[in-house]
N, C-alpha and C positions, 0 to 999 in steps of 0.2 A: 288606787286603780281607777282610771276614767273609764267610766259605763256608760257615758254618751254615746247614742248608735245614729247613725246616719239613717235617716227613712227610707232611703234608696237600697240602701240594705236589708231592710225587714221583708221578710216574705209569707205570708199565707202559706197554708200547710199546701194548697194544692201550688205552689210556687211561684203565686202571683205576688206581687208589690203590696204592700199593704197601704189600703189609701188613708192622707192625715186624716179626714174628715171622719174616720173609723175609730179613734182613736181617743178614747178621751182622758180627760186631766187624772182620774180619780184612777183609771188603770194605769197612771204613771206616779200616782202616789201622793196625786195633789189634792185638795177642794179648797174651793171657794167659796166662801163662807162671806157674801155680801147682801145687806141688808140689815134690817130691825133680826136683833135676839129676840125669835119670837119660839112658838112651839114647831112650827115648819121647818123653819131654817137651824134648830137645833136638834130636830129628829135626821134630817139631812147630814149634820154634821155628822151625830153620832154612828149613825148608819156605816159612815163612810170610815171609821178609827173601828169599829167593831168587824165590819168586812176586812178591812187592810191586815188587823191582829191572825184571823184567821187565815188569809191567803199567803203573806207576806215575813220575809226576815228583815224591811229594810225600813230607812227612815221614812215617815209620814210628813206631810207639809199642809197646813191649812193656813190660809190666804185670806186675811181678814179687812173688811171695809164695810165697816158699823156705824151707826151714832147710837146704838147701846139699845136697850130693851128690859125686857123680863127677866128678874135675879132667879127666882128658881130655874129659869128655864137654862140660862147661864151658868149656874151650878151643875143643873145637871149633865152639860158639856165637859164642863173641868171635872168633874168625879172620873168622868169615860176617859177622859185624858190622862190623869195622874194613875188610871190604874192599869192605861194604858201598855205593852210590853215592849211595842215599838216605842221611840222615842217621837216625839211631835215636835214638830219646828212648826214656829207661828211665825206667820209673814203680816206685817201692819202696812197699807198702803190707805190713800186717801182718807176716809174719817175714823180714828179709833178711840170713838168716844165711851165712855158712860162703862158700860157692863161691856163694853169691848176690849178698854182695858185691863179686867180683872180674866179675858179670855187669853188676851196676846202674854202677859207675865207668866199663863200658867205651862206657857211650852217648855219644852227639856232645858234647862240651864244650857248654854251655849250655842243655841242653836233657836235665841227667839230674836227675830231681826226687822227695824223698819225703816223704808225707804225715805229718802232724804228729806221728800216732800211731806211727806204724813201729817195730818196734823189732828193731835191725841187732846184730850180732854176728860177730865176726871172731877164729877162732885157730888154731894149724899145721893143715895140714894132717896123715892121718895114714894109714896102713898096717899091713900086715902080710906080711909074706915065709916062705920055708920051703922045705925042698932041701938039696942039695949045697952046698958053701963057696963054689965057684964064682958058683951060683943067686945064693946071699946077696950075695953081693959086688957083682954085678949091676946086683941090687935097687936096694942102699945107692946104688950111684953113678944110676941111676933118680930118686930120691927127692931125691938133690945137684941135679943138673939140673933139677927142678921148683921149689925153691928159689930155681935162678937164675930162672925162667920168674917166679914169685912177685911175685919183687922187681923185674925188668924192667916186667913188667906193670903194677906199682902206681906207679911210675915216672914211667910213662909217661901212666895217667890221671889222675894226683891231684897234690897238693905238698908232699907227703909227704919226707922226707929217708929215703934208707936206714935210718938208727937208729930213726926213729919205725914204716918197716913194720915190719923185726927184731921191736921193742919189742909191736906190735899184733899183726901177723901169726903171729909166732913166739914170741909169749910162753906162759909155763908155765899159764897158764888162761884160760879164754875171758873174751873182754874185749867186753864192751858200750858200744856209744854211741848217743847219743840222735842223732835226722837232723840236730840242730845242729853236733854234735859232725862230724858224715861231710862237711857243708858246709866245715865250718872245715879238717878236711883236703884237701879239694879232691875226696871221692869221688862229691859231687853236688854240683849247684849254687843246689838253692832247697828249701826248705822249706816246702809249701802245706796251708791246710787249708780249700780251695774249690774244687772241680771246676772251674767258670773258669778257674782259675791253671792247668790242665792243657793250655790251650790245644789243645784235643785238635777241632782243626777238618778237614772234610774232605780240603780241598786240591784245587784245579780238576780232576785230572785224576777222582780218585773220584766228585767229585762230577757230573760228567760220565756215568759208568760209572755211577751209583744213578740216573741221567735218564731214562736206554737201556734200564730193565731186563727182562726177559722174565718174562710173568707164571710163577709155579710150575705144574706139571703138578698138578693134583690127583687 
């Protein structure tokens, strides 16, 4: 069923037009999720899969263009995600590097997609420590532990063999691959270069909720 609506059609409760500029991505089920994985731009994310769960029966989409960041803070996107009810399609456009790929693989099976230009990049993650021997020691076993998180993780959404994450993940310089390359690992599952193929349609209950809508205060 196509749930594309025409803007010309939507009307404010009082019968007016509803204007695009009124409108935003995230009541249409989308975000954009660009810049550094930091604690902003993952509280933003989260925000936006926590609100969608509760108002929403329909697919979610977040829109990624990273060159990577903070692994807890990226964790704690993918936990919101995987526990997600709606399903999440991740969309990969311009840079999906570093912890950006361990965001884009964690979308619904079927439905994580990137655009023809993208250009993805994946290698260790990395740190720094400092203190007492103690501290250090710590640290080190910190860093062991993300490791196993790593490689569970990749595991889990790709088809990836242990040796090939090691090999990608953990190799000695950062290693590039084209969206064909991330399909064939199983890190997304299509490669499109037409907004169409994004399938990026309302879904009954949004589209319901853009019907209803209250005109702006001016």
């Amino acid at each position: 069923m196509d749930m594309k609506i025409h803007l010309g059609k939507l009307l404010n409760l009082d019968g007016s037009r509803v204007d695009f500029n009124d409108i935003s991505l995230e009541s249409l089920g989308v975000h954009l999720m660009f810049g550094e994985v930091n604690l902003d731009t993952m509280k933003d994310a989260i925000k936006f899969v926590l609100k969608a769960n509760m108002l929403y029966n329909d697919d979610i989409t977040i829109v990624l263009n990273t060159v990577g960041g903070d692994t807890a803070d990226g964790f704690a996107l993918i936990d919101v995600m995987e526990a997600s009810r709606l399903h999440v399609r991740t969309v990969g456009m311009g840079n999906i590097m570093s912890m950006g790929m361990y965001i884009i693989c964690a979308g619904y099976k079927g439905k994580r997609v990137m655009l023809k230009n993208a250009s993805a990049m994946a290698h260790q993650f990395s740190g720094y420590t400092h203190g007492k021997f103690h501290e250090i020691v710590s640290t080190q076993k910190a860093f062991e532990y993300l490791k196993v998180q790593t490689i569970t993780h990749f595991k889990r959404h790709t088809n990836m063999t242990e040796k090939q994450i090691l090999d990608i993940m953990f190799g000695p310089t950062d290693r590039y691959l084209s969206p064909s390359e991330c399909k064939n690992f199983g890190l997304i599952d299509h490669v499109v270069d037409e907004l169409p193929e994004l399938n990026l349609d309302l879904g009954p209950t949004r589209a319901a909720s853009l019907r209803s809508r209250r005109p702006r205060q001016k």
